[in-house]
TORKOLTI-403390 format. One record per residue: x, y, z of N, C-alpha, C in turn. Coordinates in steps of 0.05 Angstrom, whole numbers, plus 5000, padded with zeros to 4 digits. Example, Ala and Ser with C-alpha at 12.3 -4.5 7.8 and 13.67 -1.06 7.14 Angstrom:
526448865156524649105156526449345156/525749555142527349795143525850015157/
***
This chain:
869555265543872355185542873055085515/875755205506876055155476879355055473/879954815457883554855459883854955434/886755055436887955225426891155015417/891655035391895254915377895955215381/898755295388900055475383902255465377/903755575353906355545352909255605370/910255425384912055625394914255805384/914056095383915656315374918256265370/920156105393923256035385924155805369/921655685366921455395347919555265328/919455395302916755445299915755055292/917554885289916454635291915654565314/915254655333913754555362911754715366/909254545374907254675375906054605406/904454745419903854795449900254735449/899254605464895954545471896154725492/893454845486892155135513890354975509/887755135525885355125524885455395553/883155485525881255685551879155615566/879155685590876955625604876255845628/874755805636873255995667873655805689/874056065720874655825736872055725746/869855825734866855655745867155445724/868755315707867855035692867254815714/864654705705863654485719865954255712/864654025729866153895735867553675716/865553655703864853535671866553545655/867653795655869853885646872253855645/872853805666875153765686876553495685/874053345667875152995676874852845695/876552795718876052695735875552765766/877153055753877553225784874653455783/872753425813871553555819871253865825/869254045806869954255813870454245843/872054565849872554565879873954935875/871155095882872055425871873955415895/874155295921876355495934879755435919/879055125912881755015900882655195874/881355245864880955425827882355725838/881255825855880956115871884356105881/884855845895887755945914889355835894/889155685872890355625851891055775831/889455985823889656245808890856495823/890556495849892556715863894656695860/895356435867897956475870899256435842/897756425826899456425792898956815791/897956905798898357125789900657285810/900557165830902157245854905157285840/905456955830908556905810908957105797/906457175775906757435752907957585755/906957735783907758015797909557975817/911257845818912957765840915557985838/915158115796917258255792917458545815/914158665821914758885834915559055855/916759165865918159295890917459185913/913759205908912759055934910758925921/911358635912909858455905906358425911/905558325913902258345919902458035929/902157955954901457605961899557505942/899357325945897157135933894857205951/894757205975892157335994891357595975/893457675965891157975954889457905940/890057795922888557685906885757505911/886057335926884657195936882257315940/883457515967881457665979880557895961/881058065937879858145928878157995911/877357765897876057595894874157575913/874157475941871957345954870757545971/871757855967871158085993868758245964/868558115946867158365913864958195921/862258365928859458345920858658155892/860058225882858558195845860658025836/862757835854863757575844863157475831/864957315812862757145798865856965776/866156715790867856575778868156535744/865456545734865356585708866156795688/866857005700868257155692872257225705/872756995717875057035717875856735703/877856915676878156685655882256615652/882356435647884556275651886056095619/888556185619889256035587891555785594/891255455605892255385612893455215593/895755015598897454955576897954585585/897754395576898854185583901854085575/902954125605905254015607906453775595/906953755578907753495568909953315589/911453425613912953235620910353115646/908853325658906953185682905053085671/903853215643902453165625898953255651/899753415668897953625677897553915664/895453985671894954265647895754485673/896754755668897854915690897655165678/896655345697895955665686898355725666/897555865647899756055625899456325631/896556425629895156665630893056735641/892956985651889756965666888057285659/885857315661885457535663882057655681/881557825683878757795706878058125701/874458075694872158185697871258255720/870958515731870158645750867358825746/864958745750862558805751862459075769/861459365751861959605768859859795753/859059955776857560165762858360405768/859560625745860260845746859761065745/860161275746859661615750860361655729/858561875717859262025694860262265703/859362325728859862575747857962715746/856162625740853862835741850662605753/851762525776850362245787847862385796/847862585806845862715820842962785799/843062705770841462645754841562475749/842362205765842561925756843561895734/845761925724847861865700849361655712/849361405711851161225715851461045692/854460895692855060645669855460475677/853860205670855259955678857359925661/859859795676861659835672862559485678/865959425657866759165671869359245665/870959175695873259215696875959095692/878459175678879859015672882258885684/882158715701885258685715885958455722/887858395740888958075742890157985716/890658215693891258155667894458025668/895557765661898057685664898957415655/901057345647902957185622904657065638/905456835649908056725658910656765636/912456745643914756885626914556625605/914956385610914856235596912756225568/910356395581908856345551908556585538/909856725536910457045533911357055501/909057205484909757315454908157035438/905757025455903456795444901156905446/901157165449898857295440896257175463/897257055484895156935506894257145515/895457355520893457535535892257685525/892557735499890457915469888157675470/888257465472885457265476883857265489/885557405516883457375539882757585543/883157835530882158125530879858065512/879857965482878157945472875957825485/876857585500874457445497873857585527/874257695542872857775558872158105554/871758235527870058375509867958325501/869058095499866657935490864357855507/864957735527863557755550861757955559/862158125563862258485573859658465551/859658435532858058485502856058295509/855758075518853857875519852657995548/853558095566852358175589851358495579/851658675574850758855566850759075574/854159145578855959275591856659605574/856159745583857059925565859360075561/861560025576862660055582865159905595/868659905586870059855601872659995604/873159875629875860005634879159935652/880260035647883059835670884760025667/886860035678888760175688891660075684/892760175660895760025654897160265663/900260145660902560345660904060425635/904160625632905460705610906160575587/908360365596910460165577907959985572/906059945575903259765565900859805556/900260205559898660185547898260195509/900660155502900660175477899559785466/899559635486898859385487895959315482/894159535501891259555501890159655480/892159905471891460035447890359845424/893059675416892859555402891159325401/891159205416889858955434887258945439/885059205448882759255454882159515443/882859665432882759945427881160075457/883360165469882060245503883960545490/883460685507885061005503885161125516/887161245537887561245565885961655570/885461615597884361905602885862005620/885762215624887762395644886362415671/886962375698885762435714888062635740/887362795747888663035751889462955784/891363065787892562905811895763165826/895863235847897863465860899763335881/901863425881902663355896903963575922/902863655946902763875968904663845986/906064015993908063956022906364066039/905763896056904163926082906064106104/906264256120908264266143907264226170/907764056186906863926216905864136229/907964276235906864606249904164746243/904864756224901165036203898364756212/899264516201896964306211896364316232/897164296250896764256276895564546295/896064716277893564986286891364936280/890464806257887964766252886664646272/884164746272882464596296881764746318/882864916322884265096354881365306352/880265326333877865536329875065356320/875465116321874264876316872864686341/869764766352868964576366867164356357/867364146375864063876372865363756359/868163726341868663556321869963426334/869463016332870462786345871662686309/873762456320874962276299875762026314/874761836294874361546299875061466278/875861166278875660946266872960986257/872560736229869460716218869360506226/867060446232866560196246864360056212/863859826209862559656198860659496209/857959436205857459536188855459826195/855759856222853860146234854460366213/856360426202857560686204856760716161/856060406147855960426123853360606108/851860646125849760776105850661126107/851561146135852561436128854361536118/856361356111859661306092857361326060/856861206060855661156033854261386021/851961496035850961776025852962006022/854762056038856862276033858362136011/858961976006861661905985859461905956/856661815955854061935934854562225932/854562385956854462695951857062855946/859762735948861762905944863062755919/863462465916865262395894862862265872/861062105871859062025849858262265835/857362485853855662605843857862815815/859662805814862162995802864362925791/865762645792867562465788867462335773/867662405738867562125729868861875730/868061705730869761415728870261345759/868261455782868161355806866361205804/866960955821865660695825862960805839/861060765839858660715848858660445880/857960575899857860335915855860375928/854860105929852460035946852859925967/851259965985852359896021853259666021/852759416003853759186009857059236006/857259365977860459435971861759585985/860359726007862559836027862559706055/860559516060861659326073862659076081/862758946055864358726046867458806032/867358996016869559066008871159296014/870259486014872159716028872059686055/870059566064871059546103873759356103/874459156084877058976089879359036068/878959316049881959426038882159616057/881059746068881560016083880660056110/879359886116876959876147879159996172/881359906166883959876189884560156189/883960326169885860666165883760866160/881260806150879761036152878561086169/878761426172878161546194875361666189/874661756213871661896209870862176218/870162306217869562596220866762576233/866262566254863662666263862362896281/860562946271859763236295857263206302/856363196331854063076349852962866336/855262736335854962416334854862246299/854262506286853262426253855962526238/856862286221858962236206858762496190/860962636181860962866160863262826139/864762696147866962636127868262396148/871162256126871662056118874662146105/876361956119879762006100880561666111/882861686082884461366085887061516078/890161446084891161466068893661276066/895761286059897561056050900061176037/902260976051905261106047905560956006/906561235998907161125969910861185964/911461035968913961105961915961525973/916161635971916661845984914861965998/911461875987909762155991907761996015/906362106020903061986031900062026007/900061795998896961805983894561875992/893761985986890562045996888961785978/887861585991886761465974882761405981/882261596000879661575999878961936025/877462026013875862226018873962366015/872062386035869562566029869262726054/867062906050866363086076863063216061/862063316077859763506078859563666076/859763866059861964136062859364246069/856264196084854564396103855264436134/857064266133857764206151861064146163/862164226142865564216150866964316117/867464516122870164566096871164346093/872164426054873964166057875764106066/877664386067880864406073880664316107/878864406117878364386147879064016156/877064006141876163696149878863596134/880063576119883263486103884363506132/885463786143886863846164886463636185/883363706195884063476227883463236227/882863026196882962726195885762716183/887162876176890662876175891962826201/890662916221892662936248891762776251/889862626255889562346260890861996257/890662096226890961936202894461866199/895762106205899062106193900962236222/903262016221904362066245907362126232/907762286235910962386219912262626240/914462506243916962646254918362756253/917662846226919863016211918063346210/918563526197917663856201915063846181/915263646155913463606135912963386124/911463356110911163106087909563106064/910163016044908963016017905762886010/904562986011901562926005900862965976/900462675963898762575937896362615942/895362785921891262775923891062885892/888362775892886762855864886563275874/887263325846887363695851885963845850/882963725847880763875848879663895884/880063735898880363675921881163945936/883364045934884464335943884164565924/882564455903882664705882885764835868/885964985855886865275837888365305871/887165425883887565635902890765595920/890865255916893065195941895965215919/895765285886898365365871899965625879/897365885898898966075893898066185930/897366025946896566065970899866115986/899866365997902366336017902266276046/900366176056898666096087897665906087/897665736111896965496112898565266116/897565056124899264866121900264726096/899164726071899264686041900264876019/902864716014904164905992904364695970/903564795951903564675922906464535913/907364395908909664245898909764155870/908364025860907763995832904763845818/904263855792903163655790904163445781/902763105786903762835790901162695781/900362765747896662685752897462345745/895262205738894462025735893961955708/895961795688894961785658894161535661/893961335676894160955667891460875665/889260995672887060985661885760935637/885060655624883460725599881560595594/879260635570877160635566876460545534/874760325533872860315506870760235506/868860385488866460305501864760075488/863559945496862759685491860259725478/859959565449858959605431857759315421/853959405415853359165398851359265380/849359115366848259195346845659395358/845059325380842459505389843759725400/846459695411847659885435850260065428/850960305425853560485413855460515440/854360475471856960425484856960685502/857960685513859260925525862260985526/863261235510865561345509866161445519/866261425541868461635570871761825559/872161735531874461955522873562165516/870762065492868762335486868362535497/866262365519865462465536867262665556/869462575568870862855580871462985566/872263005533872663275516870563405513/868063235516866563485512864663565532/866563505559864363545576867463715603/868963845590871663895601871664035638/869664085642868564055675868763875687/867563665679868063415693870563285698/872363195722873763045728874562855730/876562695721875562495722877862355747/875862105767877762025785876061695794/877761475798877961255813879061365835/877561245858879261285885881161085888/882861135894884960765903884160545905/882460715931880860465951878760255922/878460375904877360155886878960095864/880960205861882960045842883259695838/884059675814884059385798885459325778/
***
């Protein structure tokens, strides 16, 4: 923990006390008040809750929370905080925050064990009031910095447009393309599927029975081919994806053994596909898409717009006249970006490089692990 004078921008004779800190600072620290992580934890949600309060559909302070305490690889010390003392309470109160996400990634070619540890970037955010103080270029750095002392090779986060010129500048991150369609489904053509189709059941996934066979298929269809897919280990799919998605994904089984797996989620006009796998020894893909769709999506209307990564349906569904899937456009994914973490023994891993010169590979985050 370090303080910080800053000038304030509309006055340059007034000057502002920060100090950075982590919300694991002992107590020592603190003065008089005893650490207390759940107090730190519901104290920092809901400052970020404020941040984002601007968007359509805000995010509670529970989101936050709970993505904090539902992550395997938690770790309060890496979620760092730039707080300011109030001169009228003369209490110190969040300005800025930002948070390290401990991950191991796909190069897409997992099936020779190619993975990157990876640290992820999000919870990144400024109260309006302390805005054009350069607080959140500090907390990028210094949690670069971090990343670099742990021995990370790798990072990454996901801005929007109007910000990634922020990262650019700010962390040198450089966003990658990840390929993304958007299909008009029609109710009718779906709902044939299946009719030539026996033994196949669909369920709910249950937790934690159902995680080791969730886990090996989502190793064999998205790790093994995907770059920039999270790596999860059974703990991470049943502490954390059983409580973002446990409620919506569906399951595909035939005499009894899981074969595939769908989530999906209303986005504004369309339906997202935000988690899928299958077995293709054992179920096409398009097949298995079809009847965890009729499950999965209840619509009233003749059709509906389905978001998915486009390697998913292939080339084939641009110029297919049959079926329930007609091509509509593409809608890929730019907000992705990457730099790779660098020290004197270690050159990093460059995931921009790397997909130019490896132009096969795909690259995709599923939702379900977005940050």
């Amino acid at each position: 923990m370090h303080d910080l004078e800053i000038v304030d921008p509309s006055d340059a004779a007034v000057t502002h006390t920060y100090r950075l800190r982590s919300l694991a600072t002992t107590s020592s620290a603190l003065g008089s008040r005893p650490y207390d992580e759940a107090y730190e934890i519901k104290r920092w949600a809901e400052f970020c809750a404020a941040c984002f309060s601007y968007k359509p559909n805000p995010p509670p302070a529970e989101y936050f929370a709970r993505h904090y305490y539902n992550d395997p690889q938690r770790d309060a010390s890496l979620v760092k905080v730039i707080e300011w003392k109030n001169p009228t309470t003369n209490e110190w109160e969040i300005a800025a925050s930002t948070k390290v996400f401990q991950r191991i990634i796909s190069t897409g070619r997992n099936s020779a064990g190619q993975s990157i540890v990876a640290g992820g970037i999000g919870e990144v955010c400024t109260s309006d009031q302390h805005r054009r103080r350069s607080l959140s270029k500090m907390l990028l750095l210094d949690a670069i910095g971090s990343m670099e002392a742990m021995g990370m090779e790798a990072s990454l986060l996901h801005a929007s447009p109007a910000l990634q010129a922020v990262y650019e500048r700010g962390g040198n991150y450089k966003a990658v393309r990840s390929r993304w369609t958007v299909v008009k489904v029609t109710v009718g053509e779906l709902n044939k599927v299946g009719s030539d189709l026996s033994g196949y059941r669909i369920r709910l996934a249950s937790f934690p029975e159902d995680t080791a066979s969730l886990s090996a298929i989502h190793r064999r269809f998205s790790e093994s081919k995907f770059a920039g897919c999270i790596c999860r280990s059974d703990n991470y799919w049943s502490n954390y994806v059983s409580k973002e998605i446990g409620d919506s994904l569906y399951v595909l089984t035939k005499d009894n053994a899981i074969i595939g797996c769908l989530s999906v989620r209303v986005r504004g006009d369309r339906i997202q596909l935000r988690e899928f796998s299958v077995d293709p020894q054992h179920c096409g893909v398009q097949d298995a898409i079809c009847l965890l769709l009729k499950e999965a999506v209840t619509c009233d209307e003749e059709s509906f717009r389905l978001h998915l990564p486009a390697s998913i349906l292939g080339d084939d569904v641009r110029t297919s006249t049959s079926g329930p899937f007609e091509f509509v456009t593409e809608d890929d994914d730019v907000g992705w970006m990457y730099r790779p973490i660098q020290s004197e023994k270690r050159q990093g891993h460059d995931m921009v490089k790397y997909l130019a010169e490896n132009s096969e590979v795909d690259h995709l985050v599923w939702p379900t692990d977005s940050f």
